[in-house]
N, C-alpha and C positions, 0 to 999 in steps of 0.2 A: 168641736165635736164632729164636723161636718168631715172632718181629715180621718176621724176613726170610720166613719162610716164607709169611706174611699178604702180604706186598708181592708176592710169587714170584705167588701166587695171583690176586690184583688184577691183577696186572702180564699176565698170560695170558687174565684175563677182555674187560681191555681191548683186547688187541692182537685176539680173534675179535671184538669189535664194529667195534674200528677198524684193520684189517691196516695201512692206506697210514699211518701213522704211526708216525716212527722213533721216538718218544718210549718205545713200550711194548715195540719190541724191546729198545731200547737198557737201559730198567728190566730187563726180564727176564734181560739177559745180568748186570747189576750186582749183583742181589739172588742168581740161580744163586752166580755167583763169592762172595759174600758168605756165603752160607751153607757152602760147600766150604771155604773158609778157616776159616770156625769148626769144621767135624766131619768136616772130610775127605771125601773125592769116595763118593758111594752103590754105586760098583764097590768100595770096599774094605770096607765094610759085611755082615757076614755073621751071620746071624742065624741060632742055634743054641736050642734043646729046652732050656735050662737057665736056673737059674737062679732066683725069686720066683714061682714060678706060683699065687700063693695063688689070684687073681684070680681065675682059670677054676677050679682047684678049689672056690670059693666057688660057685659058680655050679651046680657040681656036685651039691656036697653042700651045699646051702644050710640044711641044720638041723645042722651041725656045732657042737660046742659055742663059745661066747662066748670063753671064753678063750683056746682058740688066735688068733682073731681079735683080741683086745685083745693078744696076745702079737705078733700080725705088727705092729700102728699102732704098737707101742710101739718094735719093732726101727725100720721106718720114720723113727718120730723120731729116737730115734738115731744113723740116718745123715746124717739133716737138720741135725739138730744138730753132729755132726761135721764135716759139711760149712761148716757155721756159724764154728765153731771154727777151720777150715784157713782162710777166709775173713777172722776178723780175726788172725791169726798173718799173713795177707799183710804185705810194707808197705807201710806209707801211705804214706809218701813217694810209692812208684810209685803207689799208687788215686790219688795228688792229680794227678799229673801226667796218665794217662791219664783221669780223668774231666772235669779243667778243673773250670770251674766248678759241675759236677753234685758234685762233692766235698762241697761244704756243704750240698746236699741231701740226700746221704747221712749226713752225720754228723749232720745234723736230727733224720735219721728215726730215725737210731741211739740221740740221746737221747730220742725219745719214745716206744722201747720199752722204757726203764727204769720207765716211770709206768706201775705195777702200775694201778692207780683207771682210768687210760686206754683202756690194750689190752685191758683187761676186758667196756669196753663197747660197747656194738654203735651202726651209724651208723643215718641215718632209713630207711638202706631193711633194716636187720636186720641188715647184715651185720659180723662183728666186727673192729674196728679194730688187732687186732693183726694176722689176715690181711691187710688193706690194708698195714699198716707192712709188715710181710714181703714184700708182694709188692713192692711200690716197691722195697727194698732188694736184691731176688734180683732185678730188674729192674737195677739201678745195675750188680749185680755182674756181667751174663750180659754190658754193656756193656762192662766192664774186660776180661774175658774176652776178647770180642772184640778191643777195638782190642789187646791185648796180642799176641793172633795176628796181627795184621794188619797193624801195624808197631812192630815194638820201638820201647822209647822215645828209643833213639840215634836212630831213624832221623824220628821226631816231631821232635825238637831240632836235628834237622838239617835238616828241612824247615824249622821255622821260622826258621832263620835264613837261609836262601836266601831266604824270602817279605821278609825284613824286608831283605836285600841290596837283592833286586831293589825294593824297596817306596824304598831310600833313591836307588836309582839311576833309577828311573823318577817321582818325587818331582813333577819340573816337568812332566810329561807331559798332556796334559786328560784327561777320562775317556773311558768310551767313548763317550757320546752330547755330547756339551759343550752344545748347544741346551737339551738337558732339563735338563741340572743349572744351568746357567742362569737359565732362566724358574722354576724350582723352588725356585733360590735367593734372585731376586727378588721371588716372590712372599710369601717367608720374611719377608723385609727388612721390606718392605712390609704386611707383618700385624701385625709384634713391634711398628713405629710406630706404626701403625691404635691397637694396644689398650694403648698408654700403656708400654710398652718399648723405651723409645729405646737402654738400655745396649744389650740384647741386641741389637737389629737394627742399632747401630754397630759389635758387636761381630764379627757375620753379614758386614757388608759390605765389614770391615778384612779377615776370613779368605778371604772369594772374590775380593777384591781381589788381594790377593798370591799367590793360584792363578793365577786371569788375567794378571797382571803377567809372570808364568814363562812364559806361550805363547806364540807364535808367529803371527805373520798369516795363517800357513795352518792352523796350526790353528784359529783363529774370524777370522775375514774381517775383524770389524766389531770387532775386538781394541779398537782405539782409541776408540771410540764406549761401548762396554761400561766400560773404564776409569774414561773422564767418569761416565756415569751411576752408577759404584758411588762416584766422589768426591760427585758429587751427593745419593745416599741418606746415606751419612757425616757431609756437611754437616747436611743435614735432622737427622739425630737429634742431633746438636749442638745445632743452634738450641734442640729442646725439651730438652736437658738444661740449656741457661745458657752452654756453652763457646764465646762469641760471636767471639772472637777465630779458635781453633783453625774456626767454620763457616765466618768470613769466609774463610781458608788454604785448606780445600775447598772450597767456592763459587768461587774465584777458578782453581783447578787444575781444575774442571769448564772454564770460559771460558777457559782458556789452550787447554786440548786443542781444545775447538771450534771456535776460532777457526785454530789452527795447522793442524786438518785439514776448514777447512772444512765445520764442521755446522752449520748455520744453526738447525735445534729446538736442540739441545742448547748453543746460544751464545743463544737467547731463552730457554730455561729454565734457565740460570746465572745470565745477566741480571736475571731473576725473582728468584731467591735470595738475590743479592748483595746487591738492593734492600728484600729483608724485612730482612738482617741489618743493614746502615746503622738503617729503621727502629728496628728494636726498641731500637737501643743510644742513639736519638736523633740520630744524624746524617741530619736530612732532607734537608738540603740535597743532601747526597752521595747521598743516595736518588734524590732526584730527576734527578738530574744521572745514573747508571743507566738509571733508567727512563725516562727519554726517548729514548735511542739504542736501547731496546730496540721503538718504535714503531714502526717500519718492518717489525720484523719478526713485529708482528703478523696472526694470520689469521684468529682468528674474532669474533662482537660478544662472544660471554663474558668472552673474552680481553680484549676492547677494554677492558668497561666496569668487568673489575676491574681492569685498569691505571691508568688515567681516577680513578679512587676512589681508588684509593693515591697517586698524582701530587696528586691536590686534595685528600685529607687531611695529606700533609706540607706544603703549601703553606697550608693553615689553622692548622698547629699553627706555621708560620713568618712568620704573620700578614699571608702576601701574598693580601688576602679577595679582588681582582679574580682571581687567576691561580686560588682554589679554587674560586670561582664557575665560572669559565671550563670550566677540568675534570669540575666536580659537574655541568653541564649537557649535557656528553661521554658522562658515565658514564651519565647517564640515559636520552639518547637510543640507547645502546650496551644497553643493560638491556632497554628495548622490544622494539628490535630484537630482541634474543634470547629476549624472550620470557619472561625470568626475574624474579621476583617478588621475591624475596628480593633480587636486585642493584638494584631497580626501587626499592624500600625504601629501601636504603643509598645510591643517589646521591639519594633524595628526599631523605635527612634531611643529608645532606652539602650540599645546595644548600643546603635552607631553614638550617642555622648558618651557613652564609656570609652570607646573605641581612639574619639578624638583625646578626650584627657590622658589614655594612653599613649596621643600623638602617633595610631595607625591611623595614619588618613587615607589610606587606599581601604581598607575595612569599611571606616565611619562613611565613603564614599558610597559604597557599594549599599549599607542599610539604609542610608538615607535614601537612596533612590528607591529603592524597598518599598520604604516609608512613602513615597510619595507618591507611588501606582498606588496604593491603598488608599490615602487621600483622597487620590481623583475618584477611587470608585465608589468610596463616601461621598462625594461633592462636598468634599470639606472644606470650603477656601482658605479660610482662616490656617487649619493645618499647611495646605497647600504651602501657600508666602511661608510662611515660617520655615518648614523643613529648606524649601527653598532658598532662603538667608543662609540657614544652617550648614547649605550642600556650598553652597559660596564661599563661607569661613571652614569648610576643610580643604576647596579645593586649593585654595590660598594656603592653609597648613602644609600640600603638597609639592605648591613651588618653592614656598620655604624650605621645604627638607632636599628637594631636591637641589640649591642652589647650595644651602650650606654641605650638602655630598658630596657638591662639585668642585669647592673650594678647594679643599686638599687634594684632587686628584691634580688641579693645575698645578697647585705650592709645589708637589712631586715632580711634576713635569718639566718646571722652571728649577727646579736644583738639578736634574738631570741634567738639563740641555746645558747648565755651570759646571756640572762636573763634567762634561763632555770637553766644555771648550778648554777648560783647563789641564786637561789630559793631551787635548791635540797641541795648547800652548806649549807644554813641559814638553812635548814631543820633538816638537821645533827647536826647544832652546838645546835639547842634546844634540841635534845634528848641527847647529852652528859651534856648540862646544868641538865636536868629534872634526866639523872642520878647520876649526881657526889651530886645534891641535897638532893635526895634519899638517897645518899649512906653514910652520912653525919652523919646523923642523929644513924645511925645505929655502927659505927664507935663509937660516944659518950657512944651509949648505952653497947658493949663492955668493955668500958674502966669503 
């Protein structure tokens, strides 16, 4: 009781600071009635001359001997104690049901006034721990008291069963604010994924799914748009759980909804989704073939240039190198544009592996270094070494092409300089022919 009267108190100090608020009449009237329910209204209260007066006699005669005094604490106890006694003779059954769950608070405390070694000893500020146990426990009881006056337990079990009535008949109803709990539960969704719990945030989007599913177009406008997007979160924690099958099913019920009602984000960001899950499971082609209808309905370069990236990564891993090329040079110019480093990066290094499989290794040269200023200004190490392997196995493609270009220029070289000498030979053998011809002639004439 003594807590109502603390609130009664409060409840008056605030209403002279703040009159124009109903808050503090409205406490005042709660806590009054509250405490007249436990002791009865102060008109029936009457206070008579009898009774324990040690108090004031002590006060009187304050050199009265010791004993009568150790004779009143000791009566004292004993009605504490008896009142102790009336208190566990109550029953529990009823302390369980009026205290709920403060029940096992009390029967806590109950057993740790058995540990003699405990209640013995005093806490860090002095004071003794069996008075704390005590008080918690004549605190539990003054509460049983109460609600006991306040409403029998029929009338408890009967309330709860009208809340859980009305609880199964108003079931499909939204709450009171549906915005808030909404964004409140999206932002739930969307956290539990963030930090690597997928169960629980498919778990979150399967139960406000089927709340939403129960309401009404007047009850949230945008009923059908909210739908899609909680199939869309559902799919997502799929994908990171492995269940590729069950995302693609939600993935594809996000893009049924927005296409049936017309939502153009929400049919580009299905679009989007359908297209990682193909991906991951190795269906590029079908990826692709996605992600190209989804191109129209792009709006920004971010957006461009990791589309552009994905389109010419499954077209490299399907070994069509002109159509990755083509894309990786989209994505790049899509990356500038926006301004972004790290996309700037990734269609670098997507160009330059196209570039090598095409075996231009003066090209794939040129991107990879691209590729690797962007790195460094990520502090990417990991990227770093790699591109760097990478920039090593083309420059090596480029002595190779060079060495085999060179072959043939010498094979030519070396039949020329054969037909050379064979020319100068044949040249030779006519003038000893045209001599020994000459000489012939001259020989006969001698003779």
């Amino acid at each position: 009781m003594g807590d109502f009267e603390f609130a009664l108190v409060y409840y008056h100090r605030g209403y002279r600071q703040r009159p124009e608020l109903q808050e503090f009449r409205l406490g005042i009237q709660k806590a009054q009635e509250a405490i007249d329910n436990s002791v009865g209204s102060p008109s029936s209260v009457k206070l008579e001359t009898k009774g324990d007066l040690s108090y004031f006699k002590r006060q009187e005669e304050p050199k009265k001997s010791k004993q009568k005094v150790h004779a009143l604490i000791s009566k004292k106890d004993m009605k504490q104690q008896k009142e102790r006694d009336e208190n566990v003779a109550r029953s529990e059954k009823t302390v369980r049901k009026l205290l709920g769950r403060l029940y096992t608070d009390r029967a806590y405390l109950t057993t740790l006034l058995k540990d003699e070694d405990l209640v013995n000893s005093n806490s860090k500020t002095g004071l003794k721990l069996r008075d704390l146990i005590m008080g918690g426990i004549t605190y539990l009881d003054t509460r049983t008291e109460f609600w006991r006056q306040q409403k029998p337990i029929y009338a408890r079990e009967r309330d709860r069963k009208i809340v859980q009535q009305r609880w199964s008949r108003n079931k499909k109803t939204k709450p009171s604010d549906p915005t808030r709990y909404i964004l409140k539960s999206l932002d739930e969704i969307d956290m539990l994924l963030t930090h690597g719990n997928p169960e629980g945030s498919c778990k979150k989007a399967q139960h406000v799914l089927k709340r939403v599913e129960q309401w009404t177009d007047e009850d949230v406008p945008n009923r059908h748009e909210l739908i899609g997007n909680l199939y869309s979160c559902i799919g997502n924690a799929q994908i990171e759980m492995g269940q590729m099958e069950a995302a693609l099913q939600s993935q594809k019920k996000d893009l049924e909804i927005s296409e049936k009602y017309h939502l153009l984000e929400a049919k580009s960001r299905a679009m989007d989704n359908i297209g990682r899950v193909y991906a991951r499971i190795g269906e590029f082609q079908q990826a692709i073939d996605v992600w190209v209808m989804k191109i129209p309905l792009m709006k920004t370069s971010l957006e461009k240039t990791w589309l552009f990236h994905e389109i010419g990564r499954c077209h490299l891993e399907l070994q069509n190198l002109w159509e990755a090329l083509d894309y990786g040079e989209k994505s790049q110019a899509a990356a500038e544009e926006a301004g972004d480093v790290e996309w700037q990066l990734n269609a670098s290094v997507l160009v330059a592996q196209a570039e090598v499989k095409l075996q231009n290794y003066q090209s794939a040269v040129t991107n990879f270094e691209k590729a690797l200023e962007r790195a460094k200004l990520l502090h990417n190490k990991a990227a770093e070494q790699a591109i760097m392997n990478a920039l090593e196995d083309a420059n090596r493609g480029i002595i190779q092409q060079l060495k085999a270009d060179q072959e043939p220029s010498l094979l030519d070289e070396h039949e020329l300089e054969t037909e050379e000498e064979e020319e100068e030979q044949f040249e030779e053998d006519e003038v000893d022919t045209s001599i020994m011809s000459h000489s012939v002639p001259n020989k006969e004439v001698e003779e």
